[in-house]
C-alpha positions as CSV (number, residue, x, y, z in Angstrom):
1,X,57.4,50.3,-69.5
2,X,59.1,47.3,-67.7
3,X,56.8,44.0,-66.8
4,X,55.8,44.0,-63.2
5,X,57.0,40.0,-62.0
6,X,54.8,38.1,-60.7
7,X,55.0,36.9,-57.1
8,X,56.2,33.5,-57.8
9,X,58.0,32.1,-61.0
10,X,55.1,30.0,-62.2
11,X,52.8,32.4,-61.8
12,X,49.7,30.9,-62.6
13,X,49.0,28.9,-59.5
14,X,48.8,32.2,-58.1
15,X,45.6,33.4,-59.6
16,X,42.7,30.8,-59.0
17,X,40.0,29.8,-61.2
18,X,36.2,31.1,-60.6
19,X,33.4,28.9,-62.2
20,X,30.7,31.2,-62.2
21,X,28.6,28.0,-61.6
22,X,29.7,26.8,-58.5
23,X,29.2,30.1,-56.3
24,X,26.7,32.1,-57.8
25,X,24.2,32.2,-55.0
26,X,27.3,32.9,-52.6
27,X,28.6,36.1,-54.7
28,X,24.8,37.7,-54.5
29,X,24.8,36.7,-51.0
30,X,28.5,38.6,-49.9
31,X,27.5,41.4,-52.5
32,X,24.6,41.8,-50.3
33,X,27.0,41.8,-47.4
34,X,29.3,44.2,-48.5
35,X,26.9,46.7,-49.2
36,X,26.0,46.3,-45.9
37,X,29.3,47.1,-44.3
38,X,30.1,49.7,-47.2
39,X,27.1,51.8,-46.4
40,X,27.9,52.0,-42.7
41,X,31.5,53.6,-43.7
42,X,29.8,55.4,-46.0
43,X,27.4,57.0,-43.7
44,X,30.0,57.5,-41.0
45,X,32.6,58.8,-42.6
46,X,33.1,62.6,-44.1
47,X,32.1,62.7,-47.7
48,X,35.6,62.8,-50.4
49,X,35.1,63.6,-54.0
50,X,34.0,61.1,-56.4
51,X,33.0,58.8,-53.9
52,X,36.5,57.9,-52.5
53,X,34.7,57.5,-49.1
54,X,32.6,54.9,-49.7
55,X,34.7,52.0,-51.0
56,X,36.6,49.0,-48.7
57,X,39.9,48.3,-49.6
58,X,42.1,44.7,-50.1
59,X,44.0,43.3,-47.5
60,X,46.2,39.8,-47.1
61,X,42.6,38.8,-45.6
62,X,40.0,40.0,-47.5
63,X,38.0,43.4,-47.2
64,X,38.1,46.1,-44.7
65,X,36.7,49.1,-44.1
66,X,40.1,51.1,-42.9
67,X,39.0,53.5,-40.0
68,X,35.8,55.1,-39.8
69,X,35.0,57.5,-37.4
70,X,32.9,57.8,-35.0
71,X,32.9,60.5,-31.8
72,X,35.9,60.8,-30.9
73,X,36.6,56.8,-31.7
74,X,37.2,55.3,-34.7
75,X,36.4,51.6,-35.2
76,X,36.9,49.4,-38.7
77,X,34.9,46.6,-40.1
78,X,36.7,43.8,-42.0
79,X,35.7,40.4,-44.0
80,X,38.1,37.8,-43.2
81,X,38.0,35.4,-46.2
82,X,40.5,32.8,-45.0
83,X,39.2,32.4,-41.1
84,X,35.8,33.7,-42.5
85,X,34.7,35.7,-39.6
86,X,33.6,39.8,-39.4
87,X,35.7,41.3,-36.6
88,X,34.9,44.5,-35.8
89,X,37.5,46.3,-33.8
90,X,37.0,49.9,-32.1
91,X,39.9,52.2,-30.8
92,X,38.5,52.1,-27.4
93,X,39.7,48.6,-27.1
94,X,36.1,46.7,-27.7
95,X,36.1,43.8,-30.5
96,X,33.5,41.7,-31.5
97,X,33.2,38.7,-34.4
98,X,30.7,37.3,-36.2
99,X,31.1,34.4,-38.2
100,X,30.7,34.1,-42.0
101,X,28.8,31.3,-42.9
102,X,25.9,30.3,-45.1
103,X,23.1,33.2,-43.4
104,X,20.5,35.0,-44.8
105,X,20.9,38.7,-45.5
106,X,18.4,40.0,-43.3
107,X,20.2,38.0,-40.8
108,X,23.5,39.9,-41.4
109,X,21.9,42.8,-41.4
110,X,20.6,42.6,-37.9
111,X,24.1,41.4,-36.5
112,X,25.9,43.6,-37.5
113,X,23.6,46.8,-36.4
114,X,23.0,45.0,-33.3
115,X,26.8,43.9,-32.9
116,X,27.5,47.5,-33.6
117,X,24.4,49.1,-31.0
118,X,26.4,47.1,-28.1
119,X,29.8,48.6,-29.2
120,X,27.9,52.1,-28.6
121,X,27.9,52.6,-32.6
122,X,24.6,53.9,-33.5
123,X,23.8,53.9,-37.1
124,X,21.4,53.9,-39.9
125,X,21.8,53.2,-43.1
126,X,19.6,53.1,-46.2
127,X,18.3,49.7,-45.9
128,X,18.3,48.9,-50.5
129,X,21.1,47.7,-52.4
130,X,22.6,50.2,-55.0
131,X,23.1,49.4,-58.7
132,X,20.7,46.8,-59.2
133,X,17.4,46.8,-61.0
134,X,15.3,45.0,-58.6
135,X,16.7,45.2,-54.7
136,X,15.6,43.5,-51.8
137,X,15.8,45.4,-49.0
138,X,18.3,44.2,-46.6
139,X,15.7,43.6,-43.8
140,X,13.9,41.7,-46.2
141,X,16.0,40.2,-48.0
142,X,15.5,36.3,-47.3
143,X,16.3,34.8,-50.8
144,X,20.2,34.9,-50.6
145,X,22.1,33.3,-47.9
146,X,25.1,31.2,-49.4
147,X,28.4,31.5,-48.5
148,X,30.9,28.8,-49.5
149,X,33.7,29.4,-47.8
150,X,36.3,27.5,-50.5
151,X,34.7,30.0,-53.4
152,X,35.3,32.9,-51.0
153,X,39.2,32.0,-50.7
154,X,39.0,32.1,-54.6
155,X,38.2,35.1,-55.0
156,X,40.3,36.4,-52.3
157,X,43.3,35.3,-54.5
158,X,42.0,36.7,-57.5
159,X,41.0,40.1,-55.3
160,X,45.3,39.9,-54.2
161,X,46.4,39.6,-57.4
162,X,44.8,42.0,-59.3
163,X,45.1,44.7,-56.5
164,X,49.4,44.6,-56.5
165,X,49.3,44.6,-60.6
166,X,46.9,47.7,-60.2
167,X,48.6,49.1,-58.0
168,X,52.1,48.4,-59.7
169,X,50.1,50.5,-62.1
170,X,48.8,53.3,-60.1
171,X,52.3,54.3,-59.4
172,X,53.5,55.4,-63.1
173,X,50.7,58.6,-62.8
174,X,51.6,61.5,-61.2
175,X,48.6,63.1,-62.1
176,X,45.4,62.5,-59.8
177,X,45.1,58.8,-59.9
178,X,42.7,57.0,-57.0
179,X,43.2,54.6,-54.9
180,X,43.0,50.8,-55.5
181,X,39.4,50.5,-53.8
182,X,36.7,48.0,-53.8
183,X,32.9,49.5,-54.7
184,X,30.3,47.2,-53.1
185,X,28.2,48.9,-55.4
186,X,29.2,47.1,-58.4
187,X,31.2,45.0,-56.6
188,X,34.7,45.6,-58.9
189,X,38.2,46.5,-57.8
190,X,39.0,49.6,-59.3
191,X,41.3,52.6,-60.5
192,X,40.9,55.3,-62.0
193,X,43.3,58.3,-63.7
194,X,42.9,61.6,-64.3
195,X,43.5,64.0,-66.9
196,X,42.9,67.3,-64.6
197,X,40.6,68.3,-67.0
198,X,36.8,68.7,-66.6
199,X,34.4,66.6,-68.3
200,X,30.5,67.2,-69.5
201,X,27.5,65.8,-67.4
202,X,27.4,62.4,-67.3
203,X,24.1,60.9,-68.2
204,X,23.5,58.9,-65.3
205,X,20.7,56.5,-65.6
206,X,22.4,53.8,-63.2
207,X,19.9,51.7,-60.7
208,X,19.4,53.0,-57.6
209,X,22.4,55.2,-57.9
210,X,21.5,59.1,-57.5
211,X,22.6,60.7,-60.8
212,X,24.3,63.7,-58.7
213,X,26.5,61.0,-57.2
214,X,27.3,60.2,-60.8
215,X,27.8,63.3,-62.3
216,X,30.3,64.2,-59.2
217,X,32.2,60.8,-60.2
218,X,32.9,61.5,-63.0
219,X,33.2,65.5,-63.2
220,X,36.9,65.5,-64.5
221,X,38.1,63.1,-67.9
222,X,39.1,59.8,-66.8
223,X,40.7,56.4,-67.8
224,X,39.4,53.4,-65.4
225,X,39.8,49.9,-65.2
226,X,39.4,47.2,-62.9
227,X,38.7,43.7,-62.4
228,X,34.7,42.3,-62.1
229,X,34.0,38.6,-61.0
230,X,31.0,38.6,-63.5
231,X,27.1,38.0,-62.6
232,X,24.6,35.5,-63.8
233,X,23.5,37.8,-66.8
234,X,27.4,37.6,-67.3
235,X,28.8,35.0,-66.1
236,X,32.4,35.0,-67.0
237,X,34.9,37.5,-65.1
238,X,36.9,40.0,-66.6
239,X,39.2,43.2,-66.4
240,X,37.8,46.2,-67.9
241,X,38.9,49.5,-69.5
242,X,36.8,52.5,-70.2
243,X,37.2,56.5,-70.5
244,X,35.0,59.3,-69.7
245,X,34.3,61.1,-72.1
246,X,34.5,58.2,-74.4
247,X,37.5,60.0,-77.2
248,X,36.6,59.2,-80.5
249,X,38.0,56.1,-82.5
250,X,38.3,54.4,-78.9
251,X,36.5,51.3,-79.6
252,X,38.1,50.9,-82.7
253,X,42.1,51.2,-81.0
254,X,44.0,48.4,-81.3
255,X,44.7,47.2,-78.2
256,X,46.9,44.4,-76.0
257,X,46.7,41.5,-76.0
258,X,44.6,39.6,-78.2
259,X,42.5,38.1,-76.0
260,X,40.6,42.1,-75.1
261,X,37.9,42.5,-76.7
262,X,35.2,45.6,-76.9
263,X,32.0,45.7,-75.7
264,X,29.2,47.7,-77.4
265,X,27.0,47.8,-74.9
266,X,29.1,48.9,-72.2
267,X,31.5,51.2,-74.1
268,X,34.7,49.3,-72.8
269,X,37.5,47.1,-73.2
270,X,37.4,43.5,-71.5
271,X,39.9,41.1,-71.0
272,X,38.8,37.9,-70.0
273,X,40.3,36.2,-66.5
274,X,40.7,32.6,-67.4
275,X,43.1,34.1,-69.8
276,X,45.3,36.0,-67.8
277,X,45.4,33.6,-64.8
278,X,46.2,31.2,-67.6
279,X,48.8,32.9,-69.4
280,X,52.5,32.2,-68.9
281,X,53.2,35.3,-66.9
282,X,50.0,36.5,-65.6
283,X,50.9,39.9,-64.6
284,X,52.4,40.9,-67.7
285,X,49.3,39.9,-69.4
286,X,47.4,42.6,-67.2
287,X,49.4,45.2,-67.0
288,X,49.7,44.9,-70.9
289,X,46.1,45.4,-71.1
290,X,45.9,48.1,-68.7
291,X,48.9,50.6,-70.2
292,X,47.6,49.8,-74.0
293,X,43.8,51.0,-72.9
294,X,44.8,53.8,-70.7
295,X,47.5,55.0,-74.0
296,X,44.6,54.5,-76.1
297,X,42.6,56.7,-74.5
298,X,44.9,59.3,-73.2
299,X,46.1,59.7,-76.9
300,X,42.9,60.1,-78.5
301,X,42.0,62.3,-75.9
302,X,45.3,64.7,-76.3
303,X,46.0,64.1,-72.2
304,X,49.4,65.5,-71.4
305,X,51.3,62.3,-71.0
306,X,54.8,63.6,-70.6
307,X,53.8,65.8,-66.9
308,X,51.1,63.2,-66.0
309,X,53.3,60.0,-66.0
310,X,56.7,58.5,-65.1
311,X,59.4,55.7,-65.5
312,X,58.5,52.5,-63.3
313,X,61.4,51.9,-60.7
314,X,61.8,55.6,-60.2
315,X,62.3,56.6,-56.4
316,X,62.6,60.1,-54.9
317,X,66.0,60.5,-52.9
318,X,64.8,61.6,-49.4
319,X,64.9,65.4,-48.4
320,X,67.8,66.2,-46.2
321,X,68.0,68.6,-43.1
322,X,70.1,71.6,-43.6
């Protein structure tokens, strides 16, 4: 597989640090926040398998919604991290904006159902966060309200750069591969491939996450990875691999580059940012990581390569008209 080039020669002023230290309280606060906004798509919008309906997706700005439907409008929701405002724009011409700036999450909450209630957008969500062992209901939740605006631009560069290597990477399957989406849920950018296969129950067991919703996820065999900007139990962001069902001998694989590591407890591959944003070509680093886990598992779990991928550069010739 060819490297994918990075968007500028140096590369590595391209993909910016993120000291975990210095905006904590404002990633609980716009995790909050986007679990806001994802829940409103998700409640609006008509159900797709494994949960490809409920994620946002990257843009040159931040996070968005795309369309969501409602009636016979549609109207979209996005987080613009380098003005730092919410603009929400319907197809009947109406816009509003609300700023992002250091607010509670209750706070948020009640704009944006309000904002929404004068755009004649009625909706109600479940009011807890997902995934997390102790939630604060959004209506309730007073405790996080940072939002540092030079943090947030951060991670909007690191959120740009992984999502063109990933989806660099998407495009060698031509098997059932998902989008590039962001789930506010866990809040990770994330792909995932398919082997067409079906897989056995998952276990479930995650917080506040229904374990039919699981099970439904992950149905079919599946080789993931994505990027995660880390937590305070975890402080330090990575890129992760993982498989479902994990194949046997996966943990033990030997894997590029150096720097990945396994983790026990989660049953994946990591590969620390600081050293791919660090490394002389960035990009290469990452999509070395990604292609060696994804081999790794697809081997070990006897996928069938040869129909379910392709050559990188390869470009259908249009159809012509007879």
């Amino acid at each position: 597989m060819s490297a994918i080039e990075p968007l500028q020669p140096s590369g590595r002023t391209d993909w910016p640090a993120l000291p975990h230290s210095e905006w904590a309280d404002t990633l609980e606060t716009l995790h909050m926040w986007t679990q806001i906004v994802g829940k409103i798509r998700m409640e609006l919008s008509p159900w797709t398998n494994h949960s490809w309906s409920v994620p946002l997706y990257v843009t040159s700005r931040g996070l968005t919604t795309s369309p969501i439907p409602i009636g016979g409008r549609s109207f979209e929701i996005d987080f613009d991290f380098i003005d730092h405002r919410l603009p929400i724009r319907a197809s009947d011409g109406q816009t509003r904006c609300l700023a992002l700036e250091s607010k509670s999450v209750a706070q948020f909450y009640h704009e944006v159902l309000d904002t929404l209630s004068e755009m004649g957008i009625d909706v109600s969500i479940h009011p807890v966060p997902n995934e997390l062992p102790e939630p604060i209901p959004f209506p309730d939740d007073e405790v996080h309200g940072s939002y540092n605006p030079d943090q947030v631009q951060r991670l909007l560069g690191a959120l740009i750069q992984s999502d063109r290597v990933m989806k660099a990477f998407r495009a060698r399957f031509t098997g059932k591969v998902s989008p590039v989406h962001f789930f506010w849920g866990s809040f990770d950018l994330a792909v995932t491939r398919f082997s067409g296969r079906e897989a056995p129950p998952h276990p479930g067991g995650i917080p506040h996450l229904p374990d039919e919703i699981t099970r439904e996820a992950y149905s079919h065999e599946v080789s993931s990875a994505g990027f995660w900007p880390g937590n305070r139990e975890a402080p330090d962001p990575i890129f992760y691999a993982y498989a479902y069902p994990t194949p046997d001998g996966f943990a033990e694989s030997p894997v590029s580059p150096e720097a990945a590591f396994w983790l026990t407890d989660l049953g994946e591959f990591a590969l620390p940012y600081d050293a791919v944003r660090t490394a002389d070509s960035p990009a290469d680093m990452l999509v070395t990581f990604l292609e060696s886990t994804y081999a790794a598992a697809a081997d070990l779990a006897n996928w069938d390569r040869v129909t379910l991928e392709w050559e990188p550069g390869f470009r259908p010739l249009p159809r012509t008209r007879p």
